[in-house]
C-alpha positions as YAML, in Angstrom:
chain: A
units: angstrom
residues:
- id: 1
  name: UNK
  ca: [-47.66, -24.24, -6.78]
- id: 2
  name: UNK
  ca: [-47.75, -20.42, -6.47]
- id: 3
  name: UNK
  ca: [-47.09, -17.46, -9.33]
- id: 4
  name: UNK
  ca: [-47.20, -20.09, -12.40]
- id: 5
  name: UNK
  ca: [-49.92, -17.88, -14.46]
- id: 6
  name: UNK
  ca: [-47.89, -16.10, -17.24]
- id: 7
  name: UNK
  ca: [-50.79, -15.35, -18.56]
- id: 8
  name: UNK
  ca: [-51.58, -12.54, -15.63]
- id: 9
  name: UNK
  ca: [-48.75, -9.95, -14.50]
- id: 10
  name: UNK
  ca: [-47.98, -10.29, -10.82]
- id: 11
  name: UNK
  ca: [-45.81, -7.90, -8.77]
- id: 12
  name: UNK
  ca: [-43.94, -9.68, -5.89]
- id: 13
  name: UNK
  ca: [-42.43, -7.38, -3.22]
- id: 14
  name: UNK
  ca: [-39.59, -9.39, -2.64]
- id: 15
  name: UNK
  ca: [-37.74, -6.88, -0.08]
- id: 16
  name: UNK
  ca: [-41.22, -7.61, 2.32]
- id: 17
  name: UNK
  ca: [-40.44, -11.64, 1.75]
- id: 18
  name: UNK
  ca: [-37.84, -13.94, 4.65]
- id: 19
  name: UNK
  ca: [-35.27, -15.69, 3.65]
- id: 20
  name: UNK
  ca: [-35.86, -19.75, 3.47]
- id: 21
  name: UNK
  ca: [-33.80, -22.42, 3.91]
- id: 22
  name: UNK
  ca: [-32.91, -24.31, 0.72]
- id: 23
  name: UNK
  ca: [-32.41, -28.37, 0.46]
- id: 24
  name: UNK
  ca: [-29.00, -27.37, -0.48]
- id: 25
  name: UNK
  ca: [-27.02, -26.60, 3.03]
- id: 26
  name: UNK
  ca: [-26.18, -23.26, 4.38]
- id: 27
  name: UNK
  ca: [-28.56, -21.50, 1.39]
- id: 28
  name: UNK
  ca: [-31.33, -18.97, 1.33]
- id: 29
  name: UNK
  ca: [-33.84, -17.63, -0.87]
- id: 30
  name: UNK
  ca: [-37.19, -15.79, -1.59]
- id: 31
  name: UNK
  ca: [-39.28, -18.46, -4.10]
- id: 32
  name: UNK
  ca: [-40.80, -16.58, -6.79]
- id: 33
  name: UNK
  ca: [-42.53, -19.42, -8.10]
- id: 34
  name: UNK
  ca: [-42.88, -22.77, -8.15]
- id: 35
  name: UNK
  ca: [-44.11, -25.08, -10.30]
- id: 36
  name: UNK
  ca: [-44.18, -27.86, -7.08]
- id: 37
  name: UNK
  ca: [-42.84, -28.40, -4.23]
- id: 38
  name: UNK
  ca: [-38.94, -29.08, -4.78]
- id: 39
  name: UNK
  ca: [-39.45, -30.42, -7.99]
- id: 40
  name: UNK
  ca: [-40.28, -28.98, -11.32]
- id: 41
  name: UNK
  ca: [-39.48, -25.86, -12.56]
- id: 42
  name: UNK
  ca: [-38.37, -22.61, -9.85]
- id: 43
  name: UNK
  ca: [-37.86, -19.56, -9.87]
- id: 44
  name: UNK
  ca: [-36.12, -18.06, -6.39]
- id: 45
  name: UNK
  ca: [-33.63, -14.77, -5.19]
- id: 46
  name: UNK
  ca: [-30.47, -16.24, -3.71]
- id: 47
  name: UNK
  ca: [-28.09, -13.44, -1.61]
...
């Protein structure tokens, strides 16, 4: 679980983040946040 504190502001410098690999084939993104791992609610860049 990482960046699931609304209650603070948090500044994520997404252009100094790498591209993952998504579950769903032949996708990237950044993750934002997550509320756990694959599951739950997410919040990611996709190109």
């Amino acid at each position: 679980m990482f960046n699931m504190d609304f209650s603070q502001r948090v500044v994520i410098r997404s252009a100094e983040l790498d591209w993952v690999k998504s579950p769903a084939g032949g996708v990237l993104r950044k993750p934002l946040e997550r509320e756990e791992a694959e599951r739950g609610r997410a919040t990611s860049i996709v190109p």
